[in-house]
N, C-alpha and C positions, 0 to 999 in steps of 0.2 A: 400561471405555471412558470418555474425559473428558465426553464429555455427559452420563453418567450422573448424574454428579456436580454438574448442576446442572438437571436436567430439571425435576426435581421442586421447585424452589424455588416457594414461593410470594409470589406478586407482587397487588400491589394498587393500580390505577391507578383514580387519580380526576380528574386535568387532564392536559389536552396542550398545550403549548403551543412555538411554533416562533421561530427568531429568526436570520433572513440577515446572513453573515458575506462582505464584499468584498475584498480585497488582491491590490496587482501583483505580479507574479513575475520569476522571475528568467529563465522561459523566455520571455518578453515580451506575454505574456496577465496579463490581470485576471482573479483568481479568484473563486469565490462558490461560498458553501456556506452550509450549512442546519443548526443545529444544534436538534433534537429534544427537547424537553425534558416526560419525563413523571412525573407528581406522584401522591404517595400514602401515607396515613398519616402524614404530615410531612416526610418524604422527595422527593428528586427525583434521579431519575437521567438522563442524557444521552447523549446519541451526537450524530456529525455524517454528516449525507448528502453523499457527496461527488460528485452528479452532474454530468457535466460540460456543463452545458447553464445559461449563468448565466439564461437565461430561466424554467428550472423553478424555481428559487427566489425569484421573484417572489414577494413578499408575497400578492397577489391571486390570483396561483392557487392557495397554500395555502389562502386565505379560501376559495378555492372547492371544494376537499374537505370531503366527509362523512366524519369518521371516528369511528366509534361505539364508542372503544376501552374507555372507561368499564369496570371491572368486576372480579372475583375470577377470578386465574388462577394456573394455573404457569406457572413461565415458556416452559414447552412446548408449552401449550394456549393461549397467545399469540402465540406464533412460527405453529401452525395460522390464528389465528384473523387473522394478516400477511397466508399465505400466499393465503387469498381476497380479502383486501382490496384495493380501486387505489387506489392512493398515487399518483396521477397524475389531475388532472383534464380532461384530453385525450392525445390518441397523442402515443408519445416517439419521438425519432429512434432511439435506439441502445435492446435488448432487455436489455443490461446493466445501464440505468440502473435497471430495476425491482428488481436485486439492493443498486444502490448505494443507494438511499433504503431499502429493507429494512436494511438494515444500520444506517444510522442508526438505527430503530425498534428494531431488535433488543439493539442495544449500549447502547441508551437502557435498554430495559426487565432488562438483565442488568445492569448499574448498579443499576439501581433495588432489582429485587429481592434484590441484596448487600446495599443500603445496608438494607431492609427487615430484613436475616436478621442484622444489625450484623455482618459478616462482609466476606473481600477475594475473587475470585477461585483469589490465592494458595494460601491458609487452607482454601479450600475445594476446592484439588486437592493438598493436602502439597505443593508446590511451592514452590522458595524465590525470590526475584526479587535478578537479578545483574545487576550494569553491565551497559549494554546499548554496544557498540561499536558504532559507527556509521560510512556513508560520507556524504559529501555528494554530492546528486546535481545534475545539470545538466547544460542545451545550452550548445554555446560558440557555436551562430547557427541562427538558423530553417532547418527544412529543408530549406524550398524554397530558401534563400539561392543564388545563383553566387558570393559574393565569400569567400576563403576565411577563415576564424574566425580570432579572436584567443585566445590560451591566457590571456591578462591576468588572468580571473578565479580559474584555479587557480593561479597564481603567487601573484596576492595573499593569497589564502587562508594559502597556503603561508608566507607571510612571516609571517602573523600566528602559525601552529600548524605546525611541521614535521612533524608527526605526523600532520595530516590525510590521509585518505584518499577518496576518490573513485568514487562510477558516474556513465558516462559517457554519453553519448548521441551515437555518432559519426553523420555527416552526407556525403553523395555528395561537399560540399564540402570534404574534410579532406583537406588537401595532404601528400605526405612529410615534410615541413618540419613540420608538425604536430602529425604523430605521431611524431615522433622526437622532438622537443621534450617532449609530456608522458610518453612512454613513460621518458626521461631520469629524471624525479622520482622514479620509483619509487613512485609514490603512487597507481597506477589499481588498482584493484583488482576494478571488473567496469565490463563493455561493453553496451551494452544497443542491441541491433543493430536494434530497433523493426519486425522484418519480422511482426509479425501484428498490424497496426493498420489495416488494409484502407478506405478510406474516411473517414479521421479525419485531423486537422491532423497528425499528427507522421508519417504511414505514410514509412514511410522502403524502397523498394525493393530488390532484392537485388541488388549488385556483388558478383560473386565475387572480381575482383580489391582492392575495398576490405576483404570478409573475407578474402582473405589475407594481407595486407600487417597489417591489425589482428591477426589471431591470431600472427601471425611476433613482430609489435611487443612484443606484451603476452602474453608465455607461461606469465603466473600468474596471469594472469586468468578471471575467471569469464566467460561469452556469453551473456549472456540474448537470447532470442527472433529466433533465424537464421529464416529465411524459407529451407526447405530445397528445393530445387529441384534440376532436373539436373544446374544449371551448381556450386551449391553446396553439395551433399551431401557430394562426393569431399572436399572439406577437412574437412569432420568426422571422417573415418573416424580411428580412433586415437587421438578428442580427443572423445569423446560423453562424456567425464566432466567436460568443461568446461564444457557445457550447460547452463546454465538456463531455466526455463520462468514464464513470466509471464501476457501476455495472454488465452493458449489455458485458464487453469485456473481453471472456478467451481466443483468438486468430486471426487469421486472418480475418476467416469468420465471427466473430461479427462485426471488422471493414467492412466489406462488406457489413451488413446486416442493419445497420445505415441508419437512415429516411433522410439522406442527408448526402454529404463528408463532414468527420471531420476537424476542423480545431484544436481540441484538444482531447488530451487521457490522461488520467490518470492512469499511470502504477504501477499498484500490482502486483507485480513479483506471490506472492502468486496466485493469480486469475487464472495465465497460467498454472500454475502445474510443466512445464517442462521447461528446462534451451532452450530446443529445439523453444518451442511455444513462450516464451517470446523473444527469441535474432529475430527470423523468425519475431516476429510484430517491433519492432524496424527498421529492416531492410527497411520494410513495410512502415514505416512510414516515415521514412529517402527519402528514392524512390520520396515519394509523399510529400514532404514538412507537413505534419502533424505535429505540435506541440508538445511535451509531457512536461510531468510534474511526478514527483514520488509522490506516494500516500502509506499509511503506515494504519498497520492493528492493534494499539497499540501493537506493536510488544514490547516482556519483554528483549529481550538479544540479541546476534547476530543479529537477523532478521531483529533488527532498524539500525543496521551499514551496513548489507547487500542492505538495500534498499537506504541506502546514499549513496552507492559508487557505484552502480549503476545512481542514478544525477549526482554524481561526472563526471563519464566518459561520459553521454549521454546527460542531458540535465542540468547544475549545472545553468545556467543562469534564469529556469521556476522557477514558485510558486510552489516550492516542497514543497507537504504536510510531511516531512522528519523529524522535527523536534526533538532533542533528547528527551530521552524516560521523563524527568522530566519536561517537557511540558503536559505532560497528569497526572500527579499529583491531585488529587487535593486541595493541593495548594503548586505551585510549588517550590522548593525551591532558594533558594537566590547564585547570583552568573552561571545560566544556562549562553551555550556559546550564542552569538548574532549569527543573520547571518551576512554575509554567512560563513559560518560552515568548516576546514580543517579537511578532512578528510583521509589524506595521509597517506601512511604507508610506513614505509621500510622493511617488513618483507616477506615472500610470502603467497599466499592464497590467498581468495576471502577478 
């Protein structure tokens, strides 16, 4: 099994130290993330938290955790020693966020402990790291908008790189005229239909008549996360291979608990918390011929290279939502790499 393979690393943390990361977006939020950075033997490895609460990465609330990480581990017996820790120094709105900031920690400390063992991730699963192909992702308007979107941004894109490819984020706003227009390009390549975001800025509601007109529109596309109900199960039938699953998956048992076997997953390392729960659904997935594809949290630093090198080794051939961080700009600037994307290194670490 792939954990195996690094359970037992030994890791040597002697500072921690943290440093908030801000940038606007292309979805019309200002972002903010937290990058993690733990020190040891001369060494430093990092990860980024990518929770989405720009209040939790206030400086001040960091100052105001205790965190007694200090000490001689595996990186296994570190990951335990996460699992009782809070990493929050007051209640968080959303129950995910304690996997998101684990994550930071945890991809901090598998960093660390590669850089420790002068060794890559790669190296140490015989895995070889390949172009990673990539979409770029994006809203073409808020969702609460009434006025209906302009496609201006995938055009331009398109001007610069004909080869660009695209996940989408369609909206209750998205006229025929619309989707005829980018279904035209030939360049979408997954939908990302937002029905399991329950209480959050993007929850985007079920129209069974906009998932039909979109599944009609775009027939070699991928669907990540339908919101399956009465009125919109019956379109799926005959088309559960076109499915993806996003939101709903922080480990095995979400894969298990899916209204039908996956034929796709969308991997946020972030979402698993643990270096443990993430390698264990891979494996998972491998087993049973499951498709994956990497998915990205607008991550500001590390986090966005941690999640490509993760394609790299696992699935670099899928519509990785992976795209470098000037993709989510907005407006991005001149000169971004095309896919597929090398992201080699000769150094050691994650």
């Amino acid at each position: 099994m792939l954990y195996d393979h690094v359970a037992d690393l030994p890791l040597t943390v002697e500072t921690v130290s943290v440093d908030r990361h801000e940038r606007d977006t292309s979805s019309g939020f200002t972002r903010a993330t937290t990058v993690v950075s733990l020190s040891g033997d001369g060494a430093t490895g990092r990860g980024e938290d990518v929770t989405y609460d720009a209040d939790e990465h206030d400086p001040a609330k960091w100052d105001a955790l205790d965190l007694p990480l200090a000490g001689e581990y595996t990186l296994d017996s570190f990951s335990g020693l996460l699992a009782e820790t809070d990493l929050f120094p007051d209640p968080i709105d959303r129950e995910v966020f304690h996997n998101y900031r684990r994550w930071g920690f945890e991809s901090a400390a598998l960093d660390l402990a590669l850089r420790q063992a002068d060794t890559t991730l790669a190296d140490l699963l015989d895995r070889s790291v390949d172009p990673v192909r990539f979409v770029v992702s994006t809203r073409l308007s808020a969702a609460e908008s009434d006025e209906p979107p302009t496609t201006d941004r995938v055009h331009r894109l398109l001007e610069r790189d004909p080869d660009v490819e695209f996940k989408l984020d369609p909206t209750p706003n998205w006229t025929p005229e619309v989707i005829d227009d980018l279904a035209e390009t030939g360049a979408v390549r997954t939908l990302d239909f937002k029905g399991h975001y329950e209480g959050t800025e993007v929850e985007t509601p079920p129209d069974p008549d906009l998932y039909e007109r979109l599944l009609d529109a775009f027939p070699d596309a991928v669907v990540e996360d339908p919101a399956l109900t009465n009125a919109t199960r019956p379109l799926f039938e005959g088309r559960e291979d076109r499915v993806a699953w996003d939101a709903p998956i922080h480990g095995i048992e979400d894969v298990e608990a899916l209204p039908f076997e996956p034929s796709w997953l969308n991997i946020k390392p972030s979402r698993f918390g643990s270096v443990e729960r993430l390698l264990a659904t891979l494996d998972y997935c491998f087993e049973r011929d499951i498709a994956m594809y990497g998915g990205g949290q607008f991550e500001l630093d590390v986090g966005r290279l941690h999640i490509q090198r993760l394609a790299a080794l696992f699935y670099p051939d899928a519509p990785n939502d992976v795209a470098p961080g000037g993709y989510n700009d907005p407006e991005p600037p001149a000169g971004l790499p095309s896919s597929p994307l090398d992201v080699s290194s000769d150094g050691p670490g994650f």
